[in-house]
C-alpha positions in Angstrom: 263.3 106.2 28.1 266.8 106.6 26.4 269.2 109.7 27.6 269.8 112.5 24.8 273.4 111.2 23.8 271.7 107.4 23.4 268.8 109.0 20.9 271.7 110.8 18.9 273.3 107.6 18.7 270.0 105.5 17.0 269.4 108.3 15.4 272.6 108.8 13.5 272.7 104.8 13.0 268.9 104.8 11.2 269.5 107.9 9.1 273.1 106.2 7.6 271.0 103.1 7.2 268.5 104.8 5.2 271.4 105.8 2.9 272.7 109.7 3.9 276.0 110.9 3.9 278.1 110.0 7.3 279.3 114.0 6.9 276.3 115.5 6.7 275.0 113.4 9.6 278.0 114.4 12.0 277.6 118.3 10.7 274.2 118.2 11.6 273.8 116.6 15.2 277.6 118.2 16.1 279.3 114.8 16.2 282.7 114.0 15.3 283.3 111.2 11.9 285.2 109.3 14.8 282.5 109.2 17.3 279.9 108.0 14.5 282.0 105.2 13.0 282.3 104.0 16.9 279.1 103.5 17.2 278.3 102.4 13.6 281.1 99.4 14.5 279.2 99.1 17.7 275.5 98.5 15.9 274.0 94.9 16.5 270.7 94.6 14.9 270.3 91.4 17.1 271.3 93.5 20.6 268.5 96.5 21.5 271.0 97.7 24.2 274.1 98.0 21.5 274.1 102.0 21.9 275.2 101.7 25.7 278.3 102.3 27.1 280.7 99.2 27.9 281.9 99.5 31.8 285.5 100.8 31.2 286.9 98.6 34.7 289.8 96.7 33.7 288.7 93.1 33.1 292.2 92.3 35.1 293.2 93.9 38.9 296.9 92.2 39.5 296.2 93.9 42.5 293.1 91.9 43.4 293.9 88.7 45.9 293.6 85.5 43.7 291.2 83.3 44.6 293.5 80.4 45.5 294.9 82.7 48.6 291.4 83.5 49.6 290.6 80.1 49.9 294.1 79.4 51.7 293.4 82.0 53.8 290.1 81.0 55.2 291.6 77.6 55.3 293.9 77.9 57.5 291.9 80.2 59.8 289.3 77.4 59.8 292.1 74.9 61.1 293.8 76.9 63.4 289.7 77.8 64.9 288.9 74.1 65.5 292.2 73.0 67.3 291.8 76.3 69.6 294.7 78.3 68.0 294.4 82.1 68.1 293.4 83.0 64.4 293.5 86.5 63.9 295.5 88.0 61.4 298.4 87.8 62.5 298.5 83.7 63.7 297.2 83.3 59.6 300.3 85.2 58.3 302.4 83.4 60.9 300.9 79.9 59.7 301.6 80.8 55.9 305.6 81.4 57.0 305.5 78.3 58.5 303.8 76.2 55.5 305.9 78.0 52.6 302.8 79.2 51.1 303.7 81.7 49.1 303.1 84.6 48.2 302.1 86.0 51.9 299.6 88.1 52.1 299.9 91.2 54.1 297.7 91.8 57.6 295.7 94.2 56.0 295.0 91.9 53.4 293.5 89.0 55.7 291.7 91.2 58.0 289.8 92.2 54.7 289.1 88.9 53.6 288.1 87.3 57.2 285.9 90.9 57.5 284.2 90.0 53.9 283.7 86.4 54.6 282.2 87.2 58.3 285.1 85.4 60.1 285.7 88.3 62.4 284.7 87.7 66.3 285.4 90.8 68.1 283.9 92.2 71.5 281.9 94.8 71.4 281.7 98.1 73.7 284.1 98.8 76.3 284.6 96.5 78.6 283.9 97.0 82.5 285.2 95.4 85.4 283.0 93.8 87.5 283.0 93.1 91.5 285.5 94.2 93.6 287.9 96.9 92.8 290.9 95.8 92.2 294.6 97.8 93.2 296.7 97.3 89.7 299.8 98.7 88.8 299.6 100.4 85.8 302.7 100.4 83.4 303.6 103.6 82.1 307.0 102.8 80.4 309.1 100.1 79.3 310.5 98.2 81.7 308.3 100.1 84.3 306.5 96.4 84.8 307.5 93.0 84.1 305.2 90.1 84.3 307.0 86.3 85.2 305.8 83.0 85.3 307.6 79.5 85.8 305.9 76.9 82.8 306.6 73.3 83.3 307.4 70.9 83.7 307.7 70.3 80.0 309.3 67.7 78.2 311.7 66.9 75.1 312.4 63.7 72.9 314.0 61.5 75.5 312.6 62.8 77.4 314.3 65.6 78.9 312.5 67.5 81.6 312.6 71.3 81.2 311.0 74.4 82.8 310.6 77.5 81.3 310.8 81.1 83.0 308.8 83.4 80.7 308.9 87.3 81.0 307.0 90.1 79.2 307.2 93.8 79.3 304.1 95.0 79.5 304.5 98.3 78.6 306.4 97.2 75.2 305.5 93.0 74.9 308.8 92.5 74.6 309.2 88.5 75.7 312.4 86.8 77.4 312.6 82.9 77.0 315.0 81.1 79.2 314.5 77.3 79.8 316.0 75.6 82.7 316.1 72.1 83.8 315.4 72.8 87.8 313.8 75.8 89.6 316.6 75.8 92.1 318.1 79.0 93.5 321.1 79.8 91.3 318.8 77.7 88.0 316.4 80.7 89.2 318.6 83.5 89.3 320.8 82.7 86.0 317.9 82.7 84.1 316.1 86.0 85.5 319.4 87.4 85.2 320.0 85.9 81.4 316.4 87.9 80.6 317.5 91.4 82.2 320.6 91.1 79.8 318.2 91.1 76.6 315.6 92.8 78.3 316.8 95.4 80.9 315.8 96.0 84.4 312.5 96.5 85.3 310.9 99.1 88.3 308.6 95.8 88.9 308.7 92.3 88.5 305.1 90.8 89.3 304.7 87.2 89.6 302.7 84.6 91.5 302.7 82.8 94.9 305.2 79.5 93.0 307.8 78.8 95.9 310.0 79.1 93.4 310.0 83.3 93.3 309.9 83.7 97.3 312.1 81.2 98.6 310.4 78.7 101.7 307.4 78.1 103.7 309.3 77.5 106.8 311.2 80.9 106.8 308.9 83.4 105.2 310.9 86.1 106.4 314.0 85.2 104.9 313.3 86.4 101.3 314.3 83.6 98.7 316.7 83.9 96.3 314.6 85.6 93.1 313.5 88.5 96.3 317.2 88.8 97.1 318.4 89.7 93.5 315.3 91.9 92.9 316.4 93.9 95.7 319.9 94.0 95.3 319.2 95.3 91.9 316.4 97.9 92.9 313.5 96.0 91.3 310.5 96.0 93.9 308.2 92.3 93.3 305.2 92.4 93.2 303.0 88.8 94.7 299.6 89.0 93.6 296.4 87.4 94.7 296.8 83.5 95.9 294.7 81.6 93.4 293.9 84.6 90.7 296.7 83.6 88.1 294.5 85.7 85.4 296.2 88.7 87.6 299.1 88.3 85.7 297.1 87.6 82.4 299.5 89.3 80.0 302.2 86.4 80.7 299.7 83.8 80.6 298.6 84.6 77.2 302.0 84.4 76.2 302.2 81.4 77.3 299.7 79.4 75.8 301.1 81.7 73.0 304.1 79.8 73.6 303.0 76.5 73.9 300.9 76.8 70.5 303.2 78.2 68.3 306.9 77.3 70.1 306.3 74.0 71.6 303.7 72.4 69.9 305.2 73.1 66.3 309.2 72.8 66.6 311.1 69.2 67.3 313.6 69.6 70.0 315.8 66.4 70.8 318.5 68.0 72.8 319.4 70.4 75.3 321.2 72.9 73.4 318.6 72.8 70.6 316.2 74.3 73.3 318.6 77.2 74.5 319.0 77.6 70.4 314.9 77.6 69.5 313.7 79.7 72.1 315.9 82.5 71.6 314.9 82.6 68.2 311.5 82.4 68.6 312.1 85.2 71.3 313.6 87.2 68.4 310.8 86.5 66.2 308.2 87.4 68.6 310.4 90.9 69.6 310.6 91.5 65.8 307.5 90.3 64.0 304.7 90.2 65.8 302.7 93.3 65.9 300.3 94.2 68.9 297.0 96.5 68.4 297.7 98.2 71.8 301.1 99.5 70.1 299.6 100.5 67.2 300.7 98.1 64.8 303.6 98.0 65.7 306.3 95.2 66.7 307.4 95.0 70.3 311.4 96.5 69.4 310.0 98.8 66.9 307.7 100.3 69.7 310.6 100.6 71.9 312.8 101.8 69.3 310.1 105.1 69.1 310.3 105.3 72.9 312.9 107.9 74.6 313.0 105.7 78.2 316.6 104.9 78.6 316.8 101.1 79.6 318.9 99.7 83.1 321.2 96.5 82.6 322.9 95.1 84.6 326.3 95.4 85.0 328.0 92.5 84.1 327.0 89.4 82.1 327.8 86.6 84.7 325.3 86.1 87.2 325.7 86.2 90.7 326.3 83.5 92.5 323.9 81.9 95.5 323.7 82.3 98.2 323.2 86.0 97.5 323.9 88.4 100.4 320.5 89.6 102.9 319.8 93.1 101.3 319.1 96.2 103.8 316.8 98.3 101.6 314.0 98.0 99.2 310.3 96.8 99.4 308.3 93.9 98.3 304.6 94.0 98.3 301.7 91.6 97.8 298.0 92.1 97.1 295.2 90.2 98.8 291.8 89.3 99.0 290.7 89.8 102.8 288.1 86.6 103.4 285.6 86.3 106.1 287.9 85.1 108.5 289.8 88.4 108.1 293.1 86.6 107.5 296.3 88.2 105.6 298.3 85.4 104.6 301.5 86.1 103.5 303.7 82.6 102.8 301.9 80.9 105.0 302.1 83.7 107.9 299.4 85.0 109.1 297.6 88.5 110.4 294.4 89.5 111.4 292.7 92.6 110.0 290.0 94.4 111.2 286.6 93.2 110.0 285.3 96.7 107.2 288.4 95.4 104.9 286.0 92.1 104.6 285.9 91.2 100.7 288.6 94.0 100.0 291.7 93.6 98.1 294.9 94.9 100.5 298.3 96.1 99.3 300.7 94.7 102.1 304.2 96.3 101.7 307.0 94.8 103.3 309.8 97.7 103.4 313.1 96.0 104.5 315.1 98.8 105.9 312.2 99.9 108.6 311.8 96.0 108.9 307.9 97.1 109.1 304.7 95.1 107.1 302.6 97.9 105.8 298.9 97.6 105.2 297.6 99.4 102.4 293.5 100.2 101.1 292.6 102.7 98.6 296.0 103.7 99.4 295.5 104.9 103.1 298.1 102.8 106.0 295.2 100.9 108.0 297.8 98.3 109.4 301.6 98.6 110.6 302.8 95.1 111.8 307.1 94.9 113.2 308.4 92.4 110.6 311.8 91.6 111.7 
């Protein structure tokens, strides 16, 4: 059944055909002569449906993504899927820089086209930890935490051997990049030092069990070279779990992060090259790449909106090693008791009573009362002289 304004229009169309005046038919169904002679141009005896309105959406959206960047765009998510790539957003803008392909689309843009085409993966619900509780330290600033790990060896065109020390903020995701070419002492402390220049000074620097951050196995007590210069500059470490590396899982993402997109995509041949690269793709990372946990935004600008005043330190050389004993300050470590009931901290050992079985410890070294603290649920259970 045709609508009231579709009758008028048949209506007016078979009365002109049947040879009345086009004024007397506009006076008398309260039509204008424009409106009439629109539809008369519209009549097609051959199409029933010619009294119908034409959609009035523009035939052309510039604003609509062309179909070649669609296709580019699940492209390239598609390759960077199958060689184990992250492929959000963000990786697919960052592998159109890197191919020329212009123009870029924006993140918005992508995420609309991967949700459209069903390439989205996400996990669902909140996520809730499972087994033992474990005692982490929560960042609540910038610089309040710093996550670092040691990657390498690695190697150039040569080859050249390399490590890399890799820090991030976690409060910010602000990365520092500092290759070296041996994890000895002063190697160790130039380049932790080189990162709190960029960086700042963090409350804590968490890192794993590598001999590289505490120094020897045959003097545990001596505190290595990376403990000395994170004491002597008020920054308490932080050792956790033997054989959980996924405890300091913010700087392991980054670094497979870093091999992906750093190592795996730029040629390096020499050593200056290196220094050159990864302080640029440090910048890049600081600058560019945005992080749903900050709301969108990139690592400086998040820090930029922050009021924290940032520590450096307070000159640009490095100190030198062997650095001086220092005569305040703490370092702690967190554990996993076992069922033989044995705190092992570098290799030294200490015997707990058996209800922390299958707990996770805080033990606390505090240098000026030369005293090993035991921490659980943060109540002292243990209190060992640790000269």
């Amino acid at each position: 059944m045709n609508n009231k304004n579709d009758q008028l229009k048949i209506w007016a169309i078979e009365r002109y055909l049947s040879g009345e005046n086009p004024i007397s038919i506009v006076k008398s169904i309260g039509k204008s002569k424009s409106w009439f002679y629109k539809w008369l141009n519209r009549y097609n005896k051959n199409n029933p449906l010619w009294y119908k309105e034409k959609s009035k959406t523009p035939k052309d959206k510039p604003s609509k993504t062309s179909y070649k960047i669609e296709e580019a765009i699940k492209s390239v998510r598609l390759h960077l899927y199958n060689n184990g790539l992250f492929h959000g957003a963000q990786a697919i803008q960052w592998e159109f820089k890197d191919m020329n392909i212009n123009p870029i689309p924006s993140l918005r843009t992508i995420n609309r086209i991967l949700q459209r085409n069903n390439l989205t993966h996400r996990r669902t619900g909140k996520y809730i930890p499972k087994g033992t509780p474990y005692p982490k330290v929560i960042a609540e600033f910038p610089n309040h935490i710093h996550q670092a790990d040691f990657v390498g060896p690695l190697y150039l065109r040569g080859p050249i051997r390399f490590y890399s020390l890799n820090v991030v903020d976690i409060a910010t995701s602000r990365c520092g990049i500092q290759p070296l070419f041996s994890c000895n002492s002063q190697n160790s402390i130039d380049s932790l030092w080189s990162i709190w220049w960029r960086l700042g000074i963090p409350k804590y620097l968490q890192v794993d069990n590598e001999l590289a951050f505490y120094g020897s196995n045959r003097y545990p007590r001596a505190m290595g070279a990376l403990i000395r210069l994170c004491l002597l500059n008020k920054v308490e470490p932080w050792f956790i779990p033997v054989r959980e590396p996924w405890r300091n899982g913010v700087v392991e993402k980054f670094n497979d992060h870093y091999r992906q997109k750093f190592l795996n995509k730029v040629t390096i041949c020499t050593e200056d090259q290196l220094f050159k690269e990864s302080l640029r793709y440090e910048n890049r990372h600081n600058n560019e790449y945005r992080y749903s946990k900050l709301k969108g935004n990139t690592p400086m600008k998040y820090l930029l909106n922050s009021t924290v005043s940032l520590r450096f330190p307070n000159k640009k050389e490095s100190p030198k090693h062997p650095l001086p004993k220092p005569e305040t300050g703490c370092y702690h470590f967190i554990r996993l008791i076992r069922s033989n009931l044995c705190l092992n901290i570098f290799t030294e050992k200490f015997y707990l009573p058996s209800d922390l079985m299958y707990e996770y410890v805080i033990a606390t070294v505090n240098v000026k009362e030369q005293k090993l603290k035991i921490f659980h649920n943060n109540i002292l259970v243990e209190e060992y002289n640790y000269k």
